[in-house]
Every structure is written in C-alpha cells, then in structure tokens.
C-alpha positions, 0 to 999 in steps of 0.5 A, spaced: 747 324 092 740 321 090 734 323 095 728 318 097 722 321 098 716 317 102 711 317 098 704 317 103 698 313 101 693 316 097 688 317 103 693 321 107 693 326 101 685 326 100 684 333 105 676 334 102 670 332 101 667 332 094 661 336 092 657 330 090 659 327 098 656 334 101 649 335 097 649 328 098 649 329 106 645 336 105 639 331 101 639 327 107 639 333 113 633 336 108 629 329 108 630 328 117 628 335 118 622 334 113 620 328 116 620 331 123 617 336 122 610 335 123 612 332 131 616 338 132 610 343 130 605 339 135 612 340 140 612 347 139 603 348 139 603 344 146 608 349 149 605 355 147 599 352 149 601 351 155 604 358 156 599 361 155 596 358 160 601 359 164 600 367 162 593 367 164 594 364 171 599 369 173 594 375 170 588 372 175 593 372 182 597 379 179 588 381 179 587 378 186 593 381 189 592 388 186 585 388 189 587 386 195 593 391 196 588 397 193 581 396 196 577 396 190 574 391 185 578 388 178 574 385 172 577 381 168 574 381 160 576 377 154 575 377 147 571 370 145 575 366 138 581 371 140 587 371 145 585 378 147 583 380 154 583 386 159 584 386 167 581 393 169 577 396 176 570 396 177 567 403 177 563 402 183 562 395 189 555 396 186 557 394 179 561 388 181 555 385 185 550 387 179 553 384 173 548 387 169 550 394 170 556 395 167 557 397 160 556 390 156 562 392 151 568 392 156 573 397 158 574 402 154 580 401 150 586 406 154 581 408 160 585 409 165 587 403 170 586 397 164 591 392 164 590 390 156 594 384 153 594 377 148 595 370 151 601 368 147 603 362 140 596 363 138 592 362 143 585 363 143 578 364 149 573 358 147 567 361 148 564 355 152 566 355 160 562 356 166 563 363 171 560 364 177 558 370 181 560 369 189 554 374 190 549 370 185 548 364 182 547 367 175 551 363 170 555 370 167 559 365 161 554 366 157 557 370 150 553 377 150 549 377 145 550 385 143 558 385 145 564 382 143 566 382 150 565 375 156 562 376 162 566 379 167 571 375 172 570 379 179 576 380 184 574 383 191 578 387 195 577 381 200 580 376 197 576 373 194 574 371 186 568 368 182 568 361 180 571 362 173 574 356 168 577 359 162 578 354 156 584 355 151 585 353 144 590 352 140 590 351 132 591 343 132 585 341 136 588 342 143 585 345 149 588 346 156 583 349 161 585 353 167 580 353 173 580 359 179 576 357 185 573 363 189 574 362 197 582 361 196 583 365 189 587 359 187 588 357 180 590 350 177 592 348 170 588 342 167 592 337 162 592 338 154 586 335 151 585 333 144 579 335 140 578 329 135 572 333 131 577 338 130 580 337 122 
C-alpha cells in the first residue's frame, strides 16, 4: 500500500524570522526612538517642571497651615540657582516684623523644627522675584549680599502670608512662576514660559 503525503506550501513551513529581518527591524526601532527623543526630553522637562512646582505650593499651604494650628511664625527660605529650601519657625513675633533681625545666613542646617528639602527634576530658584512683607513695604527679594540664603517668606499665625512669587527654572530654558497672595494665603501656579535668550 502506497501512502500520499499532502505536502504544504513553503509558507506554512517557514516558522521564524531570519536574522537580517530582525536587525533590520531593530535598526528601524533605534532610528524612531533616536528621532523622537529630543520631544520626549522636553515632555519629560515640562513635567518636572510642573511638579516642582506643584511641590512648592503644597510647601507654602502645609507652612500656613502649621502656623495656624501651632501659633507661632514659619519662614520659608531658598538657596537662589539651586532647587534648595527650608521651612523653619521664627525665633520670635519680632524677628517676623523686623526682617533685618534674624540671622541673614538662614537656619541652621538641622535646628530643631527646620523642614529641608529640594524642588524635583532639576528644578532651580531664580533669583529675580518680588517679596513683600505685610508689615512693611520693603522689597525682601533682593538676593542678600553676604549669604546664600533669600529673604525670608512669613506665615503668621493669623492666616495670614507675605506677598511672595517664586520663578523656577528649568535646564532648557523654561520658567513657571508660583505666586502667593497675603490676606487669603492662596497659591497659584502661572503656565510654562520659554526664555528665547537662553541657549
């Protein structure tokens, strides 16, 4: 007895792709994600960006709030050109409504009620903006000239805040300001701004 046996097409036999199908296919993976790469890095710096300054609102309400509930003043310092701050309690009333009593340096790193951190992605504190003491009309944004810290940010145990704007920074030439209103404490963040001088 003689048996037939069905032979199938050549297509059906084939069960891979051959090595020169996959480079070739890696190739044109590696050329998209080099081309898209650029936007994806602008995507990934707005974010960060935008989360830092999503951070620093949520550190100025916790530093109103925490006035409030304990009675006592909070100060919020930065680092200008870093993305370094610190929230800490004034010393006494006084110091808050004579801003050229505390120590110009800022807190002392580890004193005891100082909140320290650093704004997220790479963010960093210009140093332009304008700060506004409640209790005076002196302008307490200027960088200080023998210390690396800004003019302090007041939190009263009232409720109410200096008149501050922050700018943030980022490494391609945006900014994102984020503004706090004294009477209310409220704190609103701007939209993206691109900066064409910057390389």
């Amino acid at each position: 007895m003689v048996r037939h046996v069905a032979h199938r097409p050549a297509v059906w036999r084939r069960r891979g792709f051959t090595l020169l199908e996959l480079l070739v296919v890696l190739a044109v993976l590696a050329l998209l994600a080099a081309l898209s790469w650029p936007a994806v890095r602008l995507l990934l710096e707005k974010t960060h960006l935008q989360s830092a300054a999503k951070q620093l609102r949520a550190v100025l309400v916790r530093a109103r709030l925490d006035a409030m509930e304990s009675g006592t003043v909070r100060q919020l310092r930065y680092q200008p050109g870093t993305g370094r701050y610190e929230v800490s309690v004034a010393a006494t009333l006084e110091a808050a409504e004579d801003p050229g009593s505390e120590n110009e340096e800022g807190p002392a790193p580890g004193a005891k009620g100082v909140v320290a951190d650093t704004l997220p992605g790479g963010a960093v504190f210009e140093e332009t903006g304008t700060v506004e003491d409640l209790l005076g009309a002196a302008d307490l944004a200027e960088p200080l000239a023998d210390g690396p810290w800004s003019a302090p940010v007041w939190f009263y145990p009232n409720g109410r805040t200096s008149v501050a704007r922050f700018r943030l920074a980022g490494q391609r030439g945006y900014t994102i300001e984020v503004a706090m209103r004294a009477v209310t404490g409220s704190v609103a963040i701007g939209p993206l701004q691109h900066s064409e001088t910057t390389p």
